[in-house]
N, C-alpha and C positions, 0 to 999 in steps of 0.2 A: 269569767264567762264572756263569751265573744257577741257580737253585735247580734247577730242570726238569731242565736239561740237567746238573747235576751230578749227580743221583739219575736219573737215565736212565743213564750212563756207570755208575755203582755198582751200580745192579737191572737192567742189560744182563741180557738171557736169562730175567729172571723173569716170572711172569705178571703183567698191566695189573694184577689184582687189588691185587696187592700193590706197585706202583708207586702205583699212587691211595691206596691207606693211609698209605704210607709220604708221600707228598708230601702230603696232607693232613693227616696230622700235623705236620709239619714246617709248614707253612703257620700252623697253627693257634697252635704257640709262637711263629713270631716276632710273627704276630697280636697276640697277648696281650700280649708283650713291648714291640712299638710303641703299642699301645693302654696301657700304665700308661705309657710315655714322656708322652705326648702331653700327657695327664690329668696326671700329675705335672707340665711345662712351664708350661700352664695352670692349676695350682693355685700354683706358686715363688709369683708376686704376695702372695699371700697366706702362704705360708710357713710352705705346708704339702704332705705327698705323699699319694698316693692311698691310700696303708692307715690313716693319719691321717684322711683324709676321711672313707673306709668306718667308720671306730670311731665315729666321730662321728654319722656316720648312724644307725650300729646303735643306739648309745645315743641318740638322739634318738625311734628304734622302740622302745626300752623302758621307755618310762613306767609300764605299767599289770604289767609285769614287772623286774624289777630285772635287769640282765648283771651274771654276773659274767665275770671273766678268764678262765678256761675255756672259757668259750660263745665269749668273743671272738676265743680263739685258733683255736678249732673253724673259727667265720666265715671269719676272714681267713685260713686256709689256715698259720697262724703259729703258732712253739712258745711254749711258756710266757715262754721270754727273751725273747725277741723281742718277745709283747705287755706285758711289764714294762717292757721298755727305750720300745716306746713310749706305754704309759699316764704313766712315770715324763715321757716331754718335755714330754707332754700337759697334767699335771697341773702341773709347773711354770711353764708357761703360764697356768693357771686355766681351761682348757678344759674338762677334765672332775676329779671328785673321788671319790677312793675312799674309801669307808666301811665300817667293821666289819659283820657281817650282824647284825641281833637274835638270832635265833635259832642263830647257829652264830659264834660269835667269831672262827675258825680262816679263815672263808673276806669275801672283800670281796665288797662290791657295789659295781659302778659307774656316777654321775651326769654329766650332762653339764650343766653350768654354763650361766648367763646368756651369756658371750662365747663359749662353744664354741656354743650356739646361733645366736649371731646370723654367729658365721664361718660355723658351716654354713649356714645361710639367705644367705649372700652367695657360697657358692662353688657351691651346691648348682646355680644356674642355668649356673655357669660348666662343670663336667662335665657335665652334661645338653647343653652344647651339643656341647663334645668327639661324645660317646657319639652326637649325631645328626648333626652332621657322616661320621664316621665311618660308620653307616649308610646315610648320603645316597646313596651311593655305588652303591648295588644297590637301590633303592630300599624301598617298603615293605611291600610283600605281600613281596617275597623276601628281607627283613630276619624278618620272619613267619615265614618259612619255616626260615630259619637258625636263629633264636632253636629252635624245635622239636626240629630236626634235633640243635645241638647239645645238649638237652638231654635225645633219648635214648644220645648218646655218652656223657655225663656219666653219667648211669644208669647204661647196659653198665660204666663203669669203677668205680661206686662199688659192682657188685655183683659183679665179677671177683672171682675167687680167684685172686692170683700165685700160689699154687702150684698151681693146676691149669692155666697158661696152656700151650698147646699148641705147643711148639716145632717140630716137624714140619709 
């Protein structure tokens, strides 16, 4: 039984409004969901996953600012463990290096190394291709258009107050 027809038999009798919310959300996680698949797949070779790329990225954008783990967790959507367990692979790799701050000893700064550069300069083409493949799809004024759209969704939700969310 395919998505539509499941959430049509479940939101029977409600209004289209909220059959379109409801099925574009749902669209939208498994979206996301096969989209870090894909990217992860195509990153294996290299032997590495998509929030590994992302850290890599970030820190390769902070040159003229130092990350620290905080900022990075913010980033990637990730708790504190989470980006210790993966700065700790990272860094055992010689990808990226953590260093004390000058100014505040208590908190790190984080570098991305000669080889964490050069993996990302070699994988960097490789997601890029993912990410346009993936767009090919609907082409590119209405990848334009998507890219927009979702990013006043993203808004509405970063400015939501769960407890003022209206259940009625």
């Amino acid at each position: 039984m395919s998505l539509d027809s499941r959430l049509e038999r479940i939101l029977a009798g409600k209004p289209k409004p909220l059959l379109d919310a409801v099925t574009a959300s749902r669209l939208l996680l498994q979206t996301a969901v096969l989209l870090e698949q894909r990217v992860n797949e195509a990153l294996a070779p290299h032997a590495l996953h998509m929030k590994e790329y992302l850290a890599l990225h970030l820190l390769a954008d902070s040159v003229h600012e130092p990350l620290r783990p905080s900022a990075l967790s913010v980033s990637l959507s990730a708790t504190r463990t989470q980006v210790t367990r993966l700065l700790d692979g990272l860094e055992r790799r010689g990808l990226v290096v953590r260093t004390a701050d000058a100014q505040d000893r208590r908190s790190l700064q984080l570098q991305l190394t000669e080889p964490g550069s050069a993996l990302l300069a070699r994988t960097m083409p490789v997601v890029q291709s993912v990410y346009q493949q993936t767009w090919s799809s609907i082409g590119d004024s209405a990848t334009h258009a998507m890219q927009q759209q979702l990013r006043q969704v993203l808004d509405r939700l970063q400015n939501m107050d769960a407890g003022a969310i209206d259940t009625e």
